[in-house]
Each structure stands twice: as structure tokens, then as C-alpha cells.
Backbone as a ProteinNet text record, in pm:
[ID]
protein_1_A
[PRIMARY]
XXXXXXXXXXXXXXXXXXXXXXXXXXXXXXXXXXXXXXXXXXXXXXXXXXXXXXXXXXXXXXXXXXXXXXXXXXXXXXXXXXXXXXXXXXXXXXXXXXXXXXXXXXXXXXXXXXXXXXXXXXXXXXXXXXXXXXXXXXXXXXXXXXXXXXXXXXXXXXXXXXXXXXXXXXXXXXXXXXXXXXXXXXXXXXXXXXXXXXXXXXXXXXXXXXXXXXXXXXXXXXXXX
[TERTIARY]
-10545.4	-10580	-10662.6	-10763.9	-10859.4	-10833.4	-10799.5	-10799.4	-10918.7	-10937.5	-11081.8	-10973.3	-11028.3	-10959.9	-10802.4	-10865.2	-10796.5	-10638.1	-10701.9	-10531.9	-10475.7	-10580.8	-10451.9	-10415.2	-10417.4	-10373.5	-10249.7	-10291.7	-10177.2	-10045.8	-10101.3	-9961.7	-9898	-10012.1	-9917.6	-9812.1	-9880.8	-9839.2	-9678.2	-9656.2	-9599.1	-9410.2	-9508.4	-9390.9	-9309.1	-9433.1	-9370.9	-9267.1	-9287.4	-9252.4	-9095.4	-9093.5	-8966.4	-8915.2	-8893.1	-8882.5	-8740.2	-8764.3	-8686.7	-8638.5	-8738.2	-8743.6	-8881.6	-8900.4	-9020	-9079.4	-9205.8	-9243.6	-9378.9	-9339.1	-9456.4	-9592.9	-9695.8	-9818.2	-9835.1	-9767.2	-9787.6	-9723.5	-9617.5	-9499.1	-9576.1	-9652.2	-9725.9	-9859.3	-9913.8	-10036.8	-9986.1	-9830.5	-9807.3	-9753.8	-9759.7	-9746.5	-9906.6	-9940.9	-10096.9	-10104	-10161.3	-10188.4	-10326.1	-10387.8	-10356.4	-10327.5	-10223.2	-10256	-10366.4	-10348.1	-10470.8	-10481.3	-10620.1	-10658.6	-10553.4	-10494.6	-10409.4	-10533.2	-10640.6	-10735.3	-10767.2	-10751.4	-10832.4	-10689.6	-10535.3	-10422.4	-10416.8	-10447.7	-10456.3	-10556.7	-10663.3	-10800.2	-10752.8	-10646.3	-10615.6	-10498.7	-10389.1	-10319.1	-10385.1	-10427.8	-10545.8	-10595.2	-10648.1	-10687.1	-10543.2	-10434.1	-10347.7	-10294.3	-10318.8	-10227.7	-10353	-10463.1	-10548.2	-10585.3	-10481.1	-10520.7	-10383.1	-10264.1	-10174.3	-10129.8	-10233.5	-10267.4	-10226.2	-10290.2	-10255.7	-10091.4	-10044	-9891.2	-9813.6	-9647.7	-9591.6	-9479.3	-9545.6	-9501.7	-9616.1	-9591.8	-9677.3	-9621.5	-9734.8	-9739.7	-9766.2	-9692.1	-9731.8	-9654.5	-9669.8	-9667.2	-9558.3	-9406.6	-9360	-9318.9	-9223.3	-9197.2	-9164.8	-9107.9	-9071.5	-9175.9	-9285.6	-9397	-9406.7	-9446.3	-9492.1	-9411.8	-9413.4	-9319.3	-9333.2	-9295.7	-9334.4	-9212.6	-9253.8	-9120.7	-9180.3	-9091.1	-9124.5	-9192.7	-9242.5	-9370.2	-9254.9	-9219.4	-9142.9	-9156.9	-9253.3	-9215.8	-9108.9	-9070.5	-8987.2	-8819.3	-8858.2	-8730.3	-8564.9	-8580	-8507	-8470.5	-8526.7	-8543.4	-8453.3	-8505	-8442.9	-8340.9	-8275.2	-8160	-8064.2	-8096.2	-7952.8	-7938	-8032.9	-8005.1	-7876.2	-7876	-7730.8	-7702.4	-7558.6	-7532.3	-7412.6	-7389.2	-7299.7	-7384	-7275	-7368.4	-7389.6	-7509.3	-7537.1	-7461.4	-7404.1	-7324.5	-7357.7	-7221.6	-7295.3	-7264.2	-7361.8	-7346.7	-7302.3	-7214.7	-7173.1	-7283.1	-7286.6	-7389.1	-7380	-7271.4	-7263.8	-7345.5	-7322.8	-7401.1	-7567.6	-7563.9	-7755.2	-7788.6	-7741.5	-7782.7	-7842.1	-7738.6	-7705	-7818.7	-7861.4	-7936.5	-8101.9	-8109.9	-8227.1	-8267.3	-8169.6	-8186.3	-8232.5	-8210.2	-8224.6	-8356.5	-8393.4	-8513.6	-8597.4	-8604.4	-8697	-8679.8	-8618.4	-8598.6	-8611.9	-8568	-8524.9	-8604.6	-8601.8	-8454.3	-8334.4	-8241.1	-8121.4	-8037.9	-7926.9	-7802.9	-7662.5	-7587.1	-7492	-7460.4	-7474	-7481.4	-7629.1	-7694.8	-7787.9	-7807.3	-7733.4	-7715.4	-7585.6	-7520.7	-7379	-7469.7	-7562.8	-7614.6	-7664.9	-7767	-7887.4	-7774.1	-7660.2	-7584.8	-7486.8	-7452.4	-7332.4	-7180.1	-7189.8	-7010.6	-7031.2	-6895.2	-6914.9	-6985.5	-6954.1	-7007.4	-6913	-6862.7	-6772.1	-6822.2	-6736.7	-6747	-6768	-6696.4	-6751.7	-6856.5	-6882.2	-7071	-7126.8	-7117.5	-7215.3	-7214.6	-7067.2	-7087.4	-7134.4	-7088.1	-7142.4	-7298.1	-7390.9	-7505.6	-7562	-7460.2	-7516.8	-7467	-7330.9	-7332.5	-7461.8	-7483.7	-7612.6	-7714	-7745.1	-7822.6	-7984.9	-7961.7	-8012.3	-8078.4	-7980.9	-7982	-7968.2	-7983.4	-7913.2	-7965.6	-7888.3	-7877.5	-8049.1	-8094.9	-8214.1	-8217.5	-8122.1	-8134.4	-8015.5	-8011.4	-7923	-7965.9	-7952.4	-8020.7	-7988.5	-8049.4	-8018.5	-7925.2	-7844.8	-7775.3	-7604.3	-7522.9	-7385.6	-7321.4	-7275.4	-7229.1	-7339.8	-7432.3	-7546.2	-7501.2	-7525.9	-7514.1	-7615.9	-7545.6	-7641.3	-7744.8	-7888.5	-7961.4	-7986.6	-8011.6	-8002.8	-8115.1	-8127.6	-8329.9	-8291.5	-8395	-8373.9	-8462.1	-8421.9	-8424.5	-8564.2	-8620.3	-8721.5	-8679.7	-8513.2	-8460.4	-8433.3	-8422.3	-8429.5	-8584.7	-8696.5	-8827.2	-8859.7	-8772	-8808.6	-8767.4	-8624.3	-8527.2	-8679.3	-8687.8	-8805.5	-8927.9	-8972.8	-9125.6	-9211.2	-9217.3	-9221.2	-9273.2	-9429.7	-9450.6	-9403.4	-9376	-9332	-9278.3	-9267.6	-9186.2	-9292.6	-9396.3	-9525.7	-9539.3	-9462.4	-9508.3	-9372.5	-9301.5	-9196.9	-9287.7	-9198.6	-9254.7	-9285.3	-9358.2	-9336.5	-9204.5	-9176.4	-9015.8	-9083.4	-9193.8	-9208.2	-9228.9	-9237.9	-9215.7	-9046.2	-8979	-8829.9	-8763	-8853.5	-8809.4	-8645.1	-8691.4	-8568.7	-8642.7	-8743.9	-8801.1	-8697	-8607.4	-8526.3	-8442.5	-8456.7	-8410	-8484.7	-8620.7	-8625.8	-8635.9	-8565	-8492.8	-8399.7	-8474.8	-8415.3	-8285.5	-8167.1	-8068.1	-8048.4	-8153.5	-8158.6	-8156.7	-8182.4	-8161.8	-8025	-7913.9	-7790.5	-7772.1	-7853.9	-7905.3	-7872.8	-7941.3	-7940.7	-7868.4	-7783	-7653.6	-7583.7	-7556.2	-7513.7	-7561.6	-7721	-7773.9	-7773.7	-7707.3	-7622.9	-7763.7	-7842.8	-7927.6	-7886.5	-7921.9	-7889	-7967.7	-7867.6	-7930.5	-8049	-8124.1	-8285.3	-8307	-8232.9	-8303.8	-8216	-8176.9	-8147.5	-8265.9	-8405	-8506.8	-8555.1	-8504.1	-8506.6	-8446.8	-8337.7	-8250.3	-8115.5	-8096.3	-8012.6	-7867.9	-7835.1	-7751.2	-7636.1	-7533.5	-7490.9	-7521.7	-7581.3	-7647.1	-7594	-7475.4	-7322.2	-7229.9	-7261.8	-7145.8	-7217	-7157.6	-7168.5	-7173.2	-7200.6	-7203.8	-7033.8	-6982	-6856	-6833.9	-6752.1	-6729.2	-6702.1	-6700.4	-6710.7	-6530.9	-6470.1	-6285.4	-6306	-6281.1	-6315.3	-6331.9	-6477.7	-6532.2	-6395.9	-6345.7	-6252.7	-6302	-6464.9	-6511.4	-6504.3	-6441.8	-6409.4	-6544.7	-6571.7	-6673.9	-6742.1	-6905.9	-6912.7	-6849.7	-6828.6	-6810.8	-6686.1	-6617.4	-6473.6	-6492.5	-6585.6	-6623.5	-6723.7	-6818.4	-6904.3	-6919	-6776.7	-6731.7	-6802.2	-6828.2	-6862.8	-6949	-7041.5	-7174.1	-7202.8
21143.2	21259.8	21215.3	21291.2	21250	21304	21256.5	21334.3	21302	21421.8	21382.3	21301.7	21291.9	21218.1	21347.9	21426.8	21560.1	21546	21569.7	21610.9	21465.9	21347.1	21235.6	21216.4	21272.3	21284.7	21369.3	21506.8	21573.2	21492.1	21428.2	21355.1	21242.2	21212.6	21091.9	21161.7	21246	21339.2	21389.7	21454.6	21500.1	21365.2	21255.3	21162.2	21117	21099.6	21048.4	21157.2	21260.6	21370.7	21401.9	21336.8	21400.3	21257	21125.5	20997	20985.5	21018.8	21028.9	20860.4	20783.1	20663.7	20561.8	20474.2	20435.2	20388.6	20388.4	20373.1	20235.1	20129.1	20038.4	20098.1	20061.1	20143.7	20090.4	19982.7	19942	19984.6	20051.9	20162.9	20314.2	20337.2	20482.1	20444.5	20357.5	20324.3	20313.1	20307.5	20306.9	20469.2	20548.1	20685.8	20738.5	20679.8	20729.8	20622.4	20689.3	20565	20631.4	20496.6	20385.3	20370.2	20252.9	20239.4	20234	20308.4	20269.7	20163	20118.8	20042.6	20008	19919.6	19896.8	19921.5	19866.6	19934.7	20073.9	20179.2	20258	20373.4	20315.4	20393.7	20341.7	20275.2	20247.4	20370.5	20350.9	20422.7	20573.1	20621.6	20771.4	20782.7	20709	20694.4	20722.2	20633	20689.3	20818.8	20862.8	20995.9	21102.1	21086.1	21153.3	21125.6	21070.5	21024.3	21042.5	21098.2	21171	21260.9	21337.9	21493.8	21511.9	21442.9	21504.4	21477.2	21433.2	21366	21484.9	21641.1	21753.4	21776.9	21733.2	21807	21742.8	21782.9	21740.7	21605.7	21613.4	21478.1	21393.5	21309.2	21171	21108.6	21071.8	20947	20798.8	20741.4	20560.4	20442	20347.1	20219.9	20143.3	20112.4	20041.5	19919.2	19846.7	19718.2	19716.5	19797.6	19869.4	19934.1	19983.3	20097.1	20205.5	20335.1	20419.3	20507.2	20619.9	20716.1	20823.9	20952.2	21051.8	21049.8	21114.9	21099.8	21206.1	21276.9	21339.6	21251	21337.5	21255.8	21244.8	21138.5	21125.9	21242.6	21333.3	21438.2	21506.1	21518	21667.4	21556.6	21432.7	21400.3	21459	21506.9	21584.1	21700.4	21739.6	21867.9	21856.6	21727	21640.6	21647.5	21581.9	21506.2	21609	21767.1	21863	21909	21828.6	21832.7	21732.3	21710.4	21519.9	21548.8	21611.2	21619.2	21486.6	21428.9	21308.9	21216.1	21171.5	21040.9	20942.7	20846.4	20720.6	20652.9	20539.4	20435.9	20344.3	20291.2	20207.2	20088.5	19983.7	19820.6	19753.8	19667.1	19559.8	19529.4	19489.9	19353.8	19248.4	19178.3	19046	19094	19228.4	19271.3	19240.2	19302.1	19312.7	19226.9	19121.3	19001.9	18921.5	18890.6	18823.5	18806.7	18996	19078.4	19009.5	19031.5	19006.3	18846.3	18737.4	18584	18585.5	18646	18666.7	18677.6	18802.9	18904.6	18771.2	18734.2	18621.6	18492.9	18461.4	18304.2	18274	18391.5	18378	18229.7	18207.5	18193.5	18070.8	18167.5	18070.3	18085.8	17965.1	17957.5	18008.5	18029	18048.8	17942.7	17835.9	17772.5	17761.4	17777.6	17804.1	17875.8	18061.7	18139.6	18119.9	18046.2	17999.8	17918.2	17822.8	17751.4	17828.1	17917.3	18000.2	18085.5	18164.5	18247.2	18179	18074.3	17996.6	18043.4	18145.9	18160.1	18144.4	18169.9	18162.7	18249	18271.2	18406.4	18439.5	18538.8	18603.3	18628.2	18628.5	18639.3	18801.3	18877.7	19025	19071.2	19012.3	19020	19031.8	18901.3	18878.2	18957.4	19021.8	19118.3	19216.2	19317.5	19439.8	19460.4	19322.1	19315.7	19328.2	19242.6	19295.8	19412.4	19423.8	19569.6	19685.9	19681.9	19790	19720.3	19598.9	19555.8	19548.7	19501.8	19415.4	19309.8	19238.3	19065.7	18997.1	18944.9	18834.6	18724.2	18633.5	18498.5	18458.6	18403.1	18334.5	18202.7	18142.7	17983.6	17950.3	17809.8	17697.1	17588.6	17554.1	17452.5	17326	17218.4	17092.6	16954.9	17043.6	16948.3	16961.4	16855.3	16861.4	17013.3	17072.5	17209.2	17280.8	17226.4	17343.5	17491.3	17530.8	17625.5	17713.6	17825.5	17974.7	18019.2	17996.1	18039.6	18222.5	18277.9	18422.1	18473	18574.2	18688.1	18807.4	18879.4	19015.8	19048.5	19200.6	19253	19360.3	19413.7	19531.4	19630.2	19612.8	19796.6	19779.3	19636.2	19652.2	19692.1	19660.6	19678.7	19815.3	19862.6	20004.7	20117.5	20080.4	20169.2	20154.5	20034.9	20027	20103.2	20123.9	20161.3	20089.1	19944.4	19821.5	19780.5	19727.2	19645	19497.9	19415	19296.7	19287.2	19137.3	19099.9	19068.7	19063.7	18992.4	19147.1	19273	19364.5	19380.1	19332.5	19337.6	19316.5	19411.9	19373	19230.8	19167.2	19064.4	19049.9	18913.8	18895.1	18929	18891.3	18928.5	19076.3	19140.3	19286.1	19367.1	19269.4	19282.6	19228.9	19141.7	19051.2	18954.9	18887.3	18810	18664.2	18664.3	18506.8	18445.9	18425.1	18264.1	18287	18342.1	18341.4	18251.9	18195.2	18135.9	17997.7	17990.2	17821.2	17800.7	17715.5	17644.1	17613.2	17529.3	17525.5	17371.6	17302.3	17179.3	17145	17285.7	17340.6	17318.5	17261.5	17232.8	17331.5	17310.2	17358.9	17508.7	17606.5	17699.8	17781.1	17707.2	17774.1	17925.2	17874.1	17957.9	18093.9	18059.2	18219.2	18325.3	18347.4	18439.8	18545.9	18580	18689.1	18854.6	18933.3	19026.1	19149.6	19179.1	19260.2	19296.8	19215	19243.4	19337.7	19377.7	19484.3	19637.2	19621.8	19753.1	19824.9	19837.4	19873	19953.1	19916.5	19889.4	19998.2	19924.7	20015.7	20063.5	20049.9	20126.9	20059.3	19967.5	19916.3	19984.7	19992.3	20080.8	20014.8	20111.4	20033.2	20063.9	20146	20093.1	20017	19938.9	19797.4	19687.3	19646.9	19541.2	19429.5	19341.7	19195.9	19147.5	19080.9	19027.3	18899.8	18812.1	18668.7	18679.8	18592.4	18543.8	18569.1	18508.9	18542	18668.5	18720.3	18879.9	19035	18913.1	18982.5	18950.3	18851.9	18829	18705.3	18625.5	18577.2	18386.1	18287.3	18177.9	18103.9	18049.1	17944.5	17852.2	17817.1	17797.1	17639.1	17578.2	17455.3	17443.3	17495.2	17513.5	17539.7	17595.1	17603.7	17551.7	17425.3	17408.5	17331.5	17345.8	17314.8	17447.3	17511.6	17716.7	17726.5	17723	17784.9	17854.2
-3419.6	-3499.1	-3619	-3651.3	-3777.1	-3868	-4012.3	-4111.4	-4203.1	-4294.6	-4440.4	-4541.8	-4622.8	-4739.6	-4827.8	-4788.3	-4862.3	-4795	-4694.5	-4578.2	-4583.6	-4617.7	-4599.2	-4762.1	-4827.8	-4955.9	-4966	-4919.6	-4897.4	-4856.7	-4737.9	-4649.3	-4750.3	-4784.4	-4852.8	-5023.2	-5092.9	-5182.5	-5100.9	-5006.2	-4963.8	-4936.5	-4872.3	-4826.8	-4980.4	-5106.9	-5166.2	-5246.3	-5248.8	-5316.9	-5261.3	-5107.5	-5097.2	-5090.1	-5063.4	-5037.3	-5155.8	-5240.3	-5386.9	-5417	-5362.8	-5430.7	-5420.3	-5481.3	-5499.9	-5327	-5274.2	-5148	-5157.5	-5078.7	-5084.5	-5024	-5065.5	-5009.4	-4902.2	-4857.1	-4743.7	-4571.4	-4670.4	-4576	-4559	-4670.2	-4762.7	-4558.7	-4610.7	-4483.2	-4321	-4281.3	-4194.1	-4105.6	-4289.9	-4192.3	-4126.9	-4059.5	-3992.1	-3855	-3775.7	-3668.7	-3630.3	-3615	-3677.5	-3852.3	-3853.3	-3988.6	-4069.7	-4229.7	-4303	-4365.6	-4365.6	-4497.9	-4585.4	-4653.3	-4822.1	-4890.7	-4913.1	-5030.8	-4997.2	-4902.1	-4880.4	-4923.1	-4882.8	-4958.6	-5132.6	-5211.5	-5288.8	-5372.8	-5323.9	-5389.6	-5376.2	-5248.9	-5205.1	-5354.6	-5353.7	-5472	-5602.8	-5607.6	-5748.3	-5797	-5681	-5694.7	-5694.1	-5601.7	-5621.7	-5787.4	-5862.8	-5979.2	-6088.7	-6048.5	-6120.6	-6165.5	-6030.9	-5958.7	-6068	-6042.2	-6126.3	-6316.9	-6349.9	-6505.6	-6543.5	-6537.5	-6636.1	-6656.5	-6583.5	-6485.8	-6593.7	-6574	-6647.2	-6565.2	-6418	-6317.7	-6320.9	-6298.1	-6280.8	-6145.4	-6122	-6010.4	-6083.4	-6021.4	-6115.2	-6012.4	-6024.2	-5945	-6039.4	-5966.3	-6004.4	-5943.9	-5979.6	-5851.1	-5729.8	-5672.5	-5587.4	-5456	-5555.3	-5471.7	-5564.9	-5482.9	-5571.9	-5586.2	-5679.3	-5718.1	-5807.7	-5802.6	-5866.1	-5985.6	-6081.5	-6203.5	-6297.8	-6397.7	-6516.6	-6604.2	-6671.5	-6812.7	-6924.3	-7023.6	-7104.1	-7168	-7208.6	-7293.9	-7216.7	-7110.3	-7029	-7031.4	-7056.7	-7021.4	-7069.1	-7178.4	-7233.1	-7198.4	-7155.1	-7053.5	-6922.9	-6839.5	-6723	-6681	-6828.6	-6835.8	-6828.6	-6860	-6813.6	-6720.7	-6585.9	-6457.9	-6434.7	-6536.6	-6494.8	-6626	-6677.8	-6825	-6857.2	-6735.9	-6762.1	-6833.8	-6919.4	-6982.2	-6964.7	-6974.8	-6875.5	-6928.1	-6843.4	-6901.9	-7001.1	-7105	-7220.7	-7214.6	-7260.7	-7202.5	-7337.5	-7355.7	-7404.4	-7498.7	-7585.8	-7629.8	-7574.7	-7520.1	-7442.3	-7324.7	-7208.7	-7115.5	-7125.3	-7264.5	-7316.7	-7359.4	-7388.3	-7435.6	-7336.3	-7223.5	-7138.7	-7039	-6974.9	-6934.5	-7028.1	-7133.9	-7192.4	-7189.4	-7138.6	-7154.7	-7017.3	-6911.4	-6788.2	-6746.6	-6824.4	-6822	-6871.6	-7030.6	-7021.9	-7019	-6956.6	-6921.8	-6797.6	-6681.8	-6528.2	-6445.3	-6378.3	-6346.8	-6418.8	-6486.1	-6543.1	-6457.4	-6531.5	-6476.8	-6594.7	-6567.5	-6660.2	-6786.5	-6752.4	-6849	-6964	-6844.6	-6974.3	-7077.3	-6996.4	-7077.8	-7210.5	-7154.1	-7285.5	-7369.7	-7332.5	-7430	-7559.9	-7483.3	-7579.6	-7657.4	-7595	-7663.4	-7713.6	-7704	-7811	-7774.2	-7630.3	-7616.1	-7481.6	-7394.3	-7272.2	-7184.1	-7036.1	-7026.6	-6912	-6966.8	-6864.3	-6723.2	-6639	-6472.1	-6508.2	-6596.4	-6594.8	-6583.4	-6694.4	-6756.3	-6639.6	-6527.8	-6471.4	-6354.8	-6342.7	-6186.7	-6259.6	-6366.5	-6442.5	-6395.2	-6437.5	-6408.9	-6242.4	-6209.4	-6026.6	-5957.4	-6012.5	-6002.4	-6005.6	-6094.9	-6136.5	-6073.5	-5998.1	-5949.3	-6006.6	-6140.6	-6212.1	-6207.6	-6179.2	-6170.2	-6030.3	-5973.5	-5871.8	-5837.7	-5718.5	-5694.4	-5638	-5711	-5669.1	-5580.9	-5642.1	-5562.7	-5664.8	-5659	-5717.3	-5772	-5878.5	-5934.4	-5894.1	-5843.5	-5788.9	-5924.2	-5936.3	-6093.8	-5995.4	-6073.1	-6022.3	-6028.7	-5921	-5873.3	-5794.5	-5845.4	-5769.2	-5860.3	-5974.3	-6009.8	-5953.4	-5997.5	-5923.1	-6039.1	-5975.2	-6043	-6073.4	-6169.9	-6222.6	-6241.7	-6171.3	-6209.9	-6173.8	-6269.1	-6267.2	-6117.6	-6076.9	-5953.7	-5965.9	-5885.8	-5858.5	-5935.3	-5871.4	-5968.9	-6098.6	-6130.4	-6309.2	-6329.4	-6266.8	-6314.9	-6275.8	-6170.8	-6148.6	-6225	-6305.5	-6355	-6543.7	-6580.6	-6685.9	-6662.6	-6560.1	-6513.3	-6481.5	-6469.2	-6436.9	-6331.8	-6320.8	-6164.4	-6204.4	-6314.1	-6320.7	-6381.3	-6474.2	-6538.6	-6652	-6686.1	-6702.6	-6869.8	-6775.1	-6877	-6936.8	-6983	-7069.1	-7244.2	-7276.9	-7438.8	-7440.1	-7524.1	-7629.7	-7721.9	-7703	-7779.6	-7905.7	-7969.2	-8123.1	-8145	-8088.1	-8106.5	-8117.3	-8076.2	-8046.6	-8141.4	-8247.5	-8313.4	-8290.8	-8151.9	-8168.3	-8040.3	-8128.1	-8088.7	-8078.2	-8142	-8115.8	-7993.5	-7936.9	-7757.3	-7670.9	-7690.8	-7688.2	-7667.8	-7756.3	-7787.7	-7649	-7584	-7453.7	-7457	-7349.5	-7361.3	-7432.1	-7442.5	-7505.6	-7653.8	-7697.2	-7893.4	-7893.8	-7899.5	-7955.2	-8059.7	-8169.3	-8327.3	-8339.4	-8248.3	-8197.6	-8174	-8100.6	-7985.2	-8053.3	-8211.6	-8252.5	-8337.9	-8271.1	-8306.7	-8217.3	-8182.5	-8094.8	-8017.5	-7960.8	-7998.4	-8006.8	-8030.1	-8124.5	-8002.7	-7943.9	-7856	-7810.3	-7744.8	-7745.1	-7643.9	-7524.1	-7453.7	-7490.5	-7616.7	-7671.1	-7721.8	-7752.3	-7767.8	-7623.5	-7524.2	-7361.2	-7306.6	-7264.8	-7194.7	-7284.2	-7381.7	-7453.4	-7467.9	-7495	-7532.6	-7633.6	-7683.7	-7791.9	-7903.5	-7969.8	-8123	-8211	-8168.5	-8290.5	-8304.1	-8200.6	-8189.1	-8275.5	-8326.8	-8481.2	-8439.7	-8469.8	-8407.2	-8460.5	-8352.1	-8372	-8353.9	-8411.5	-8366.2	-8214.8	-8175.7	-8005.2	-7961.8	-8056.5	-8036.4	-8046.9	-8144.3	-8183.6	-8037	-7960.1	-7811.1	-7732.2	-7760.2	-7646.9	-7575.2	-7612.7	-7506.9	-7597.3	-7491.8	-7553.2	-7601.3	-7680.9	-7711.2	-7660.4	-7607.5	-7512.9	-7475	-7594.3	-7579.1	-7515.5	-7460.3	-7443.8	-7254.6	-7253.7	-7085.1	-7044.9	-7038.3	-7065.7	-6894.8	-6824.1	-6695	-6596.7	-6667.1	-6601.8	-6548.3	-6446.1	-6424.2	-6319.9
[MASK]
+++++++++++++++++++++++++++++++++++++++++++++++++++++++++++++++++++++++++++++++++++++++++++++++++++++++++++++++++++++++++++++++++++++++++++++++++++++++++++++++++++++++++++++++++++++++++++++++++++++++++++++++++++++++++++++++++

């Protein structure tokens, strides 16, 4: 069957519209037979996400593939389609989460290093839970620890085709994250919630001593990874 550019716009408008999650253009090119072009669904994308600039939906490209979404102005609006409230993360969670985000791939110990306490086995399912984070590999050191990176759906849940477009730490102001796990010096600058700017961390929780969290010191587990 032949289509003009119009009707295969439609189709593809249509798959992603009801899909209700992000679609690779490469899945987007296999609804046609023969398949299309990747540059020639790309260039059709474009124009669909041109066509809908006035609107108060957008089309946009995240890690994932593509996807239709509200324009931040309506989000408010959105959100009393879902009046439950999103869940709230730890600072140890967002911390943890943000050493991840720019360091990946770590290991747990690395993350106790940079953060100066341990890191709970919680922490770290919480994060794969929400499927965030997960197992990349293992680092070739005694245990073979499990190496740690963030996932598509953390870059998708951001708006995100990489990792590449994360703020700048100096915009976040908390450069000293940083500081590798080889800063000793360091350890105990705890960082200070950096993907609360992000994804929303509770930004009424106060910074607390590490006993205080409940969570032991890292020097005390330093067996952990």
C-alpha cells in the first residue's frame, strides 16, 4: 500500500498517541511494509512535532523513543487527573541517586566514599525499585562488586535522551561530588541533595548526622559493596 507523506504522518501520530509510552523510531518505521527509512521516520517526526508546537501537547524524543506529553505550562492542570501524591525520597535516596547519575558507573563503595556513610541495601533497592538505577557489570577488584547506572526510565521520567544533558554540577552548586573515591579529605562532605532541583527530593529534610539517619559510618563497612 502507498502512502504521501501526510497519511504516513497521520499513522505514525496516531501509534504514538495511543502507545502511552515512549516508542523507538525504529519500532515507529516498522509499522509500514516495507519498513521505512530511520532518516525518512525521523524527518516525518519532525514535522509531526512542528505541526504540534501551537498545542498545549508536545511531541519530543526521550531515551526511550518518542512520546507525546503535556507542555509544562498545563502540568498543573494534569496533575488532578492523579491527585495522589508522588512519592518522597530520602536525601540518602537523592544523594545516592545523584553520585550515580554523575559518576556511573559506581560501585557502592564508591558511593560510601564520596558520601562519607554507608549505604544501605534500602537505598539501593528503593532506587531499582523505581527503576532508576541498575547492575551494569562488576568491577574486576576483590568481590567483584556490582557496578551502578542510571536506566532510560530515569532519563525518560527527566525528559532526557542521555546522560550528557543533565544540568551542570555548577549550576546545582554541589561540585564537590566530584571528588573521586580516592579524596579521603572529602568523604565527609556529605553532598547536599543534588537531584532535588530534579526530581524533587523533600526539601524539608535538614541535613542530619549519619547516626541520626540511622545509617553507620562508612568506615565501619568499608567490607560493603
Amino acid at each position: 500500500m502507498s502512502f504521501d507523506n501526510t497519511e504516513l504522518k497521520r499513522v505514525l501520530e496516531a501509534a504514538l498517541l495511543v502507545a502511552g509510552e515512549p516508542v523507538p523510531a525504529s519500532q515507529l518505521a516498522r509499522l509500514f511494509d516495507p519498513a521505512l527509512d530511520g532518516d525518512v521516520v525521523r524527518t516525518l517526526l519532525a514535522e509531526i512535532a512542528q505541526e504540534w508546537s501551537t498545542r498545549k501537547v508536545e511531541l519530543v524524543e526521550v531515551a526511550s523513543g518518542w512520546r507525546f506529553q503535556g507542555r509544562r505550562e498545563v502540568q498543573a492542570y494534569l496533575d488532578r487527573l492523579a491527585p495522589e501524591k508522588p512519592p518522597r525520597y530520602s536525601r540518602a535516596v537523592m544523594e545516592t541517586l545523584a553520585i550515580i547519575a554523575y559518576q556511573q558507573p559506581v560501585t557502592r563503595g564508591d558511593i560510601e566514599a564520596i558520601r562519607g556513610v554507608a549505604v544501605s541495601t534500602n537505598v539501593i533497592k528503593t532506587l531499582e525499585d523505581r527503576q532508576w538505577i541498575e547492575t551494569v557489570g562488576h568491577r574486576e577488584t576483590p568481590g567483584r562488586p556490582a557496578l551502578y547506572a542510571t536506566t532510560k526510565a530515569f532519563l525518560d521520567d527527566l525528559g532526557l535522551t542521555s546522560v550528557a544533558e543533565l544540568p551542570p554540577l555548577a549550576e546545582l552548586d554541589s561540585s564537590h561530588l566530584l571528588e573521586m573515591p580516592d579524596a579521603p579529605t572529602k568523604a565527609a562532605e556529605a553532598p547536599r541533595a543534588l537531584a532535588s532541583p530534579i526530581l524533587g527530593s523533600d526539601p524539608t529534610a535538614e541535613p542530619r548526622a549519619a547516626a541520626d539517619r540511622g545509617e553507620p559510618a562508612a568506615r565501619e563497612t568499608q567490607a560493603i559493596h
